[in-house]
FIFIFI-218248 format. One line per 2 residues: number of its first residue (from 1); their letters; for each residue x, y, z of C-alpha. Coordinates in nm, 4 decimals. Layout:
! residues N
NUM	a	X/Y/Z  ... $
END
This chain:
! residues 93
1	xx	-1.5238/-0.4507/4.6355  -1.2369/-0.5834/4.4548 $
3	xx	-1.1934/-0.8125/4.1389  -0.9832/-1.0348/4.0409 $
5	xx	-1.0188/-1.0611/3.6310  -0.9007/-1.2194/3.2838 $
7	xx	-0.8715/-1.0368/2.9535  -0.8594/-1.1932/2.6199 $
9	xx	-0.7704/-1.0922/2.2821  -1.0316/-1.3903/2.1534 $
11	xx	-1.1601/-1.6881/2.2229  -0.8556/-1.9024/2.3298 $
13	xx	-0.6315/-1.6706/2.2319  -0.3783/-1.4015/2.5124 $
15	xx	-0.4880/-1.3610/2.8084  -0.4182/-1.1301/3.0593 $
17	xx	-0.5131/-1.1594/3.4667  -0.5450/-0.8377/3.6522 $
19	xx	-0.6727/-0.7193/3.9854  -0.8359/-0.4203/4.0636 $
21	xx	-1.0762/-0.2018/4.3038  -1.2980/0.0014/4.0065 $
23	xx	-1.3972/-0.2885/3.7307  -1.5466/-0.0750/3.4497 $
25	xx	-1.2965/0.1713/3.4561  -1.0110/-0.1127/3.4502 $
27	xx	-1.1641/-0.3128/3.1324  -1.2349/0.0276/2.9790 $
29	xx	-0.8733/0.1082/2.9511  -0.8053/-0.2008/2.8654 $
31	xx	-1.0688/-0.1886/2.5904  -0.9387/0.1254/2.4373 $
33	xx	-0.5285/0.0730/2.4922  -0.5565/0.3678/2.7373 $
35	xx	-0.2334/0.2310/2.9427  0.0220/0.0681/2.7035 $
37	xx	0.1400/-0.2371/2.8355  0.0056/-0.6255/2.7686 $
39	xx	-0.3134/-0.5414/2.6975  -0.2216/-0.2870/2.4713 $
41	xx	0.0419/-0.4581/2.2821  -0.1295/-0.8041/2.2200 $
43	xx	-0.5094/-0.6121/2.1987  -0.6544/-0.8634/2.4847 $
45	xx	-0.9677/-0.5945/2.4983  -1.2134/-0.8437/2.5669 $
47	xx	-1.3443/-0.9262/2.9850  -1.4134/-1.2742/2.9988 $
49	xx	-1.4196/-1.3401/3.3574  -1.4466/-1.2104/3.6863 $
51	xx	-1.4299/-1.3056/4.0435  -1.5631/-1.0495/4.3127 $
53	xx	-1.3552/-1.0027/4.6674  -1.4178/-0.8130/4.9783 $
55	xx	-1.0451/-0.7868/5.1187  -0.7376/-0.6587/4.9325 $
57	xx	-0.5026/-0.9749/5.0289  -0.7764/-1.2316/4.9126 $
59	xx	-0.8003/-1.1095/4.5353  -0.4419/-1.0333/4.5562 $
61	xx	-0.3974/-1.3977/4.6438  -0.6139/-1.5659/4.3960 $
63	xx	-0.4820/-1.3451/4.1105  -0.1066/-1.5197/4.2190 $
65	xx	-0.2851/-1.8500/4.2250  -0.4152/-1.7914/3.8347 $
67	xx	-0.1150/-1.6479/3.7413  0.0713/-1.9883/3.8302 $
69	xx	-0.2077/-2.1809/3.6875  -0.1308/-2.4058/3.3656 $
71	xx	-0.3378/-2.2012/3.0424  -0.5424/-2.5314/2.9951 $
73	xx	-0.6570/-2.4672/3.3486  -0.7877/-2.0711/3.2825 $
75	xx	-0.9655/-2.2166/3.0001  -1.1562/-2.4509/3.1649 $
77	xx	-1.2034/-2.1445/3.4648  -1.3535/-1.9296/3.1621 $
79	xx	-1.5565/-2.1830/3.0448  -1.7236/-2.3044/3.3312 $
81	xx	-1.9363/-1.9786/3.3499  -1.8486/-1.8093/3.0187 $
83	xx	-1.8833/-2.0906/2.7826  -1.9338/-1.8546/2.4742 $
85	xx	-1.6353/-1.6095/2.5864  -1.8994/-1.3619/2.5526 $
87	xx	-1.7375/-1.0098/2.6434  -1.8738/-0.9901/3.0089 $
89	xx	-1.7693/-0.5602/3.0070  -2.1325/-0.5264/2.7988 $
91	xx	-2.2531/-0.6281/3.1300  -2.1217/-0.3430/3.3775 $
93	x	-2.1730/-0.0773/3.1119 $
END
């Protein structure tokens, strides 16, 4: 299983898109700064969405397609099923 997923720093505030094949361990690093980069630098540590895939090129595609996306748009996507911005990573641990 593959994900396709958005980090925050806070509500509305930077967010980063990411894809990956081993969730937890991906927003872990993220959550600690384990990998500088983004994440690191502008401490988007919170998982605010997700979207689940079964084949490499499909989450590979949709993470291009958010990527392009307007911000106004990922906030809306975020809010649809994570009105509160609650940090969805409480939820795999």
């Amino acid at each position: 299983m593959y994900h396709v997923y958005i980090m925050a720093s806070g509500r509305n505030g930077t967010l980063y898109i990411g894809v990956t094949g081993d969730l937890a361990q991906r927003a872990y690093q993220h959550r600690t700064g384990e990998i500088d980069g983004f994440t690191k630098r502008y401490a988007a540590k919170m998982l605010v969405h997700v979207e689940p895939f079964d084949r490499i090129e499909e989450v590979i595609q949709r993470e291009k397609s958010l990527k392009r996306w307007p911000r106004r748009w990922k906030i809306e996507l975020i809010e649809t099923e994570n009105p509160q911005w609650r940090d969805l990573y409480e939820d795999l641990v």
